[in-house]
N, C-alpha and C positions, 0 to 999 in steps of 0.2 A: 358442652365445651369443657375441657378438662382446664386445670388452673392455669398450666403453660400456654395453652391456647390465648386464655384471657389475657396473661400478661403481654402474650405479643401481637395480639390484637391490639392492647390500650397505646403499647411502644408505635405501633404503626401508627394508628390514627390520634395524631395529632390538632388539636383545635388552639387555635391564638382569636380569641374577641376580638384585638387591634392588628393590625401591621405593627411587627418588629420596628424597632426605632433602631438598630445596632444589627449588622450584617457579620458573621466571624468569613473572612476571606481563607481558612486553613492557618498555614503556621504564621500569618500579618498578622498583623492587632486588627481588630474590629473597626469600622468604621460607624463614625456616628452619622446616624440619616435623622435626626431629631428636628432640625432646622427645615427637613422638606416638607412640603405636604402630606398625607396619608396615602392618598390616592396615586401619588408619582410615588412614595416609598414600594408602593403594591406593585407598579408598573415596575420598579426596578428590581422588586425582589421575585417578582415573574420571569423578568428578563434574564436575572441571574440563577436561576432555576431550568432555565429553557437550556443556557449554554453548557450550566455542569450534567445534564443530560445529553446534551451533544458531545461534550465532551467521554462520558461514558462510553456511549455508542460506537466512540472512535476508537476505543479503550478496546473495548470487546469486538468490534470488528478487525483488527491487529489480530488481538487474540485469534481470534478463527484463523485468520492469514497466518501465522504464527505456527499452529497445530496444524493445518493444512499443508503449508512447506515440509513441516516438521516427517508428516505421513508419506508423502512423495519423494523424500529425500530417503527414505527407510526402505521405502519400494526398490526406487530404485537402485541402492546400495544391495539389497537382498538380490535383485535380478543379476548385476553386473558381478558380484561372485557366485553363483549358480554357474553363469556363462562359464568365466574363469575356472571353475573349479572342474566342468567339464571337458578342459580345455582348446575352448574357443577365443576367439581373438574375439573383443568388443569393447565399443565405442558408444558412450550416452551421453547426450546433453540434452539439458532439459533449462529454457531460461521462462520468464514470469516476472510480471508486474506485479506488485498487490499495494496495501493499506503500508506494508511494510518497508518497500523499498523493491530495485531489480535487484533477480537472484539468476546468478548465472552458475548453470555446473556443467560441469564435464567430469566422466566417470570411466574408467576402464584399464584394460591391460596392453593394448595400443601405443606409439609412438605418437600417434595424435593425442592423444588422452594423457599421457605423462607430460607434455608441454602445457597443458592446463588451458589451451589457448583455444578459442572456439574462434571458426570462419566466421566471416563478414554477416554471410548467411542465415548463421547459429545466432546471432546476437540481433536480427532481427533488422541490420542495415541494409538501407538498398543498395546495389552495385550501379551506379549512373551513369558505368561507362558506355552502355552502346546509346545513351543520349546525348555523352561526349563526341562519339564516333558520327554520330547524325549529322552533330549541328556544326562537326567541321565538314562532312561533304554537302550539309546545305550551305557554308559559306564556301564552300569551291566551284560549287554548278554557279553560284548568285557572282562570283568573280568574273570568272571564264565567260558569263550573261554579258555582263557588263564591260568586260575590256573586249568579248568577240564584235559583241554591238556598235561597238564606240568606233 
């Protein structure tokens, strides 16, 4: 092992004899855990090690989601001038959930595409109208049942 090696071996591996008595929270002042027992300080500084790795995770999955819009958004701006430049008439939208947020586009040289405005469809809503249409000719046959009966 060459000396850089060693040093960042030594930086990484870490040994504490005791549990911390003093926790640094980032830019708060420290908390003092000297009052608790050893064994629940260990529990808490496990615990608070469990969630700034969760937290990471979170960090770096964004990221991915981040770079991955980022790549899809480049595509598709590359395809939709291609079209254009051939000139063809086109229309893209592309929407997606992620870690990040909904990202909604519309892309092209279209009158659809210069309103910026995507269908009901495009956004992923359902259209409820022919279960609006249903449930008034199921209340009109159940009328008609009912006053022809009567």
């Amino acid at each position: 092992m060459s000396k850089e090696d060693k040093e960042t071996a030594r930086d990484v591996a870490v040994r504490v004899d005791h549990t911390p008595t003093t926790v640094n929270f980032g830019p708060t002042p420290t908390i003092d855990l000297a009052g608790i027992p050893e064994e629940q300080r260990a529990k808490m500084l496990a615990d608070y090690n469990n969630k700034v790795l969760d937290v990471s995770a979170a960090a770096h999955q964004m990221r991915v989601d981040s770079d991955a819009l980022r790549a899809t958004l480049n595509s598709l701006s590359n395809t939709t001038n291609e079209a254009a430049q051939d000139g063809n008439s086109v229309t893209i939208t592309h929407t997606q959930e992620t870690s990040i947020g909904r990202t909604e586009v519309i892309m092209g040289n279209t009158d659809q595409a210069k309103t910026g405005k995507l269908t009901k469809s495009q956004t992923g809503e359902r259209d409820l109208t022919p279960y609006y249409i249903g449930g008034g000719l199921l209340a009109m046959v159940l009328i008609a049942a009912l006053l022809g009966g009567g």
